[in-house]
C-alpha positions as a Markdown table, in Angstrom:
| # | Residue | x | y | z |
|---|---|---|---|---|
| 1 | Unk | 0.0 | 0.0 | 0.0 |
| 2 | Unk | 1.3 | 3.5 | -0.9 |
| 3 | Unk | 0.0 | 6.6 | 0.1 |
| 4 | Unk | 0.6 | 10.1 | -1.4 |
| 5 | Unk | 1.7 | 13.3 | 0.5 |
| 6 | Unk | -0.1 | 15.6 | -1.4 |
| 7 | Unk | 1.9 | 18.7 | 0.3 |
| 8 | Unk | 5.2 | 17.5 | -0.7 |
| 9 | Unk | 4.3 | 15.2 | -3.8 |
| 10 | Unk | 6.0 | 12.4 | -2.1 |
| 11 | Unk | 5.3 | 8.4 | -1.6 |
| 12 | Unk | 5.7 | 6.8 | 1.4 |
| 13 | Unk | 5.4 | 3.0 | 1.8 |
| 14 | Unk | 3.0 | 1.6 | 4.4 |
| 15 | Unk | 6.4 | 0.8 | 6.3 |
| 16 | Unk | 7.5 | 4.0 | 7.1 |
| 17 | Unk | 3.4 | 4.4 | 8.7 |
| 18 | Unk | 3.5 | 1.1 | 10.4 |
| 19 | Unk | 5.3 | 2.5 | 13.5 |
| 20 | Unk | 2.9 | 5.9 | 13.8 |
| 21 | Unk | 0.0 | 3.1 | 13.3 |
| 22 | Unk | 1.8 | 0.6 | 16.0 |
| 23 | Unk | 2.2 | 3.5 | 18.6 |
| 24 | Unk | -1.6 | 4.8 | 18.6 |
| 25 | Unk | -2.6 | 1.3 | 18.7 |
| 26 | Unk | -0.7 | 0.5 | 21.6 |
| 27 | Unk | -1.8 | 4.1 | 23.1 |
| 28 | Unk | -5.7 | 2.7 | 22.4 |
| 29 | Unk | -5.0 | -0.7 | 24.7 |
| 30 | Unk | -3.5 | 1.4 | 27.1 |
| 31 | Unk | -6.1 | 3.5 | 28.0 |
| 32 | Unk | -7.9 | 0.3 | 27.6 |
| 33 | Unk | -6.1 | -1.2 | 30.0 |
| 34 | Unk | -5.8 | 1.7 | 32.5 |
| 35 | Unk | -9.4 | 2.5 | 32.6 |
| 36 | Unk | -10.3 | -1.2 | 33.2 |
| 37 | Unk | -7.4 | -0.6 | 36.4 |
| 38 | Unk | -9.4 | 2.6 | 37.3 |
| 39 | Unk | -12.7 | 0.7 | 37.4 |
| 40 | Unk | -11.2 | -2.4 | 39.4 |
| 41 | Unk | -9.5 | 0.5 | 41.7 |
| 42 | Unk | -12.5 | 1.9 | 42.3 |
| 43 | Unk | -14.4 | -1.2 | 43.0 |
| 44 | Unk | -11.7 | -2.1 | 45.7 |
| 45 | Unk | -12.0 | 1.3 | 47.3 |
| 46 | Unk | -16.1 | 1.1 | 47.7 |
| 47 | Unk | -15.4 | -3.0 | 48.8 |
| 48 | Unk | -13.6 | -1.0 | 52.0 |
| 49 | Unk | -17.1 | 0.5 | 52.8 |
| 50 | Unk | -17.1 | 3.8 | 55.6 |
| 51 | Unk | -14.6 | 3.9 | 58.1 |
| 52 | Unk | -14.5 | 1.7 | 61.0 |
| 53 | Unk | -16.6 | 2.6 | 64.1 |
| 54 | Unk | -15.1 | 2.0 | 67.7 |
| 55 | Unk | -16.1 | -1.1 | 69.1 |
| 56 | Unk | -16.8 | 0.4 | 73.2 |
| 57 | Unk | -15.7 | -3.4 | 74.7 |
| 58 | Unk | -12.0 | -3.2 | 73.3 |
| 59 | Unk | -9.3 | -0.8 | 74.2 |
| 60 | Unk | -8.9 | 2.7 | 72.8 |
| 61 | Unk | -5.3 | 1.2 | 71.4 |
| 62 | Unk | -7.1 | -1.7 | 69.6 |
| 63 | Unk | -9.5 | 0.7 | 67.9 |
| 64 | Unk | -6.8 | 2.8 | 66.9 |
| 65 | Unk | -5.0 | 0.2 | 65.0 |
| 66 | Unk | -8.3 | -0.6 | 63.5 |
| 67 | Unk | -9.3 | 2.2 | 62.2 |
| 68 | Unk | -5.0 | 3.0 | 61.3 |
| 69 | Unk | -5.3 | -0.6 | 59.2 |
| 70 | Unk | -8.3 | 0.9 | 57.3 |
| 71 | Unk | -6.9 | 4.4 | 56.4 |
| 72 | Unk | -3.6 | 2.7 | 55.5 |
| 73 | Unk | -5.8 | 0.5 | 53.0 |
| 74 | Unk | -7.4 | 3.1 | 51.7 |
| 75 | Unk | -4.7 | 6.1 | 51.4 |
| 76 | Unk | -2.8 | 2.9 | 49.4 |
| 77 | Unk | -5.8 | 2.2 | 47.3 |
| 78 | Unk | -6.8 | 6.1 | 46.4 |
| 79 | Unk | -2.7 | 6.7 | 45.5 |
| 80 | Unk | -3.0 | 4.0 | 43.2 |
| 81 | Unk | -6.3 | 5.2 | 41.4 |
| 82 | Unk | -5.2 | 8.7 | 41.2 |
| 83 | Unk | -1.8 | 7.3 | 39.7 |
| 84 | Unk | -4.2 | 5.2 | 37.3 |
| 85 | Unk | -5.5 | 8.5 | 36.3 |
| 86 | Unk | -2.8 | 10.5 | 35.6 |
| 87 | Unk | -1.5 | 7.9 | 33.1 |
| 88 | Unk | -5.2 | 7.7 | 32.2 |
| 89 | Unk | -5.4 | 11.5 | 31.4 |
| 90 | Unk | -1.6 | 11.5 | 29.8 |
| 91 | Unk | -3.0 | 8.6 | 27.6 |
| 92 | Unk | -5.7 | 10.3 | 26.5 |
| 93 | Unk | -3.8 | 14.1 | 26.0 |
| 94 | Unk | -1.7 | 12.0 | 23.5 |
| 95 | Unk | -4.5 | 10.4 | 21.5 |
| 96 | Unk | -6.1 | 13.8 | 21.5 |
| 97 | Unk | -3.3 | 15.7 | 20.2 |
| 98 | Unk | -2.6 | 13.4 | 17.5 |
| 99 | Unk | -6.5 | 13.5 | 16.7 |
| 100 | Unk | -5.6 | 17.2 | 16.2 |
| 101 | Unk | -2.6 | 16.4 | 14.2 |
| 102 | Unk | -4.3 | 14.3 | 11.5 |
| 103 | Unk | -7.4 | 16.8 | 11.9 |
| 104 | Unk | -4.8 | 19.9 | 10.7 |
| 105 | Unk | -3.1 | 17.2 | 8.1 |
| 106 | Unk | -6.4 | 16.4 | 6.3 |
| 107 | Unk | -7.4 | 20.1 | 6.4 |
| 108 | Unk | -4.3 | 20.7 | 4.3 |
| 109 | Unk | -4.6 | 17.7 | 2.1 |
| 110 | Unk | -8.3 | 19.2 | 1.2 |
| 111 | Unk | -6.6 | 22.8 | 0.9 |
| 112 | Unk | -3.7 | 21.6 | -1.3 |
| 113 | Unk | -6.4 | 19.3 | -3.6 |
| 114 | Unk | -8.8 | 22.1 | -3.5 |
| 115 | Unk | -6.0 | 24.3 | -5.2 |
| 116 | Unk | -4.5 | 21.9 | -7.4 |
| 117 | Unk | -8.4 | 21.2 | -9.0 |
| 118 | Unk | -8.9 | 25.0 | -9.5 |
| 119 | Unk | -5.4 | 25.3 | -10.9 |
| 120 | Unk | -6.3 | 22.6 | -14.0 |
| 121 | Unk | -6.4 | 24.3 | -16.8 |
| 122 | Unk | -10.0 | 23.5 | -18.4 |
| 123 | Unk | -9.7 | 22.2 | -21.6 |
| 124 | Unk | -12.4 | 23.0 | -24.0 |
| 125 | Unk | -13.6 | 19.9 | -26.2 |
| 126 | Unk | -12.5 | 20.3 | -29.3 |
| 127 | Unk | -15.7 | 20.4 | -31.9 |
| 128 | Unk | -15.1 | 18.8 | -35.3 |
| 129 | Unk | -16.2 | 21.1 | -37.9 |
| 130 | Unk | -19.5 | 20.3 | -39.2 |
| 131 | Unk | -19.0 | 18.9 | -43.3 |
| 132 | Unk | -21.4 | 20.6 | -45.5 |
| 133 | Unk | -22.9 | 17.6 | -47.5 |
| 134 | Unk | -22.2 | 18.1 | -51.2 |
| 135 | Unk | -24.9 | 18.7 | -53.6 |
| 136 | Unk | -25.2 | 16.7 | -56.4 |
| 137 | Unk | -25.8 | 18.6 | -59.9 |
């Protein structure tokens, strides 16, 4: 498969596209993958339910480590998810920006085609003059 830059006139082999193809593939399983994390994140953090309550017949100490268990679980839980989303959001800033790209590349390509179709010089169809039939005498 070839396809033409119409800017520069030049032919690139599918090849040379393969990798830019490859990358926003790869990009597209990503935040595939990290929103599936986000959601699996998320379900983990709402498993962990509302804080723990003091239970009155055990020591203060005892509730304390309680309740220091559950706020460790879920600090460690709500790091990783907003981590998930930062890679989420960086994921996603690259796919858009390269949406943009190809947006700005295919505006040219219609410029540059626009131009080069008012730029053909329009050929007028060349009549064939018209033979007067001979009269016979």
């Amino acid at each position: 498969m070839c396809i033409i830059d119409i800017k520069s006139m030049k032919v690139f082999n599918s090849h040379v596209l393969f990798p830019l193809v490859m990358e926003e593939t790869q990009i597209s399983n990503n935040i595939y993958h990290l929103k599936k994390e986000i959601e699996k994140l998320d379900s983990d953090l709402s498993k962990l339910g509302d804080p723990v309550s003091d239970i009155p017949e055990m020591i203060s100490s005892s509730n304390l480590l309680r309740t220091n268990e559950y706020l460790s679980k879920s600090d460690q839980t709500k790091t990783s998810l907003i981590s998930a989303y930062v890679q989420y959001s960086a994921s996603l800033e690259v796919l858009l920006s390269s949406v943009f790209e190809i947006q700005i590349q295919l505006k040219d390509i219609l410029k540059e085609q626009s131009l080069m179709i008012e730029s053909k010089p329009k050929s007028k169809p060349k009549s064939k003059p018209k033979s007067k039939p001979k009269s016979k005498k």
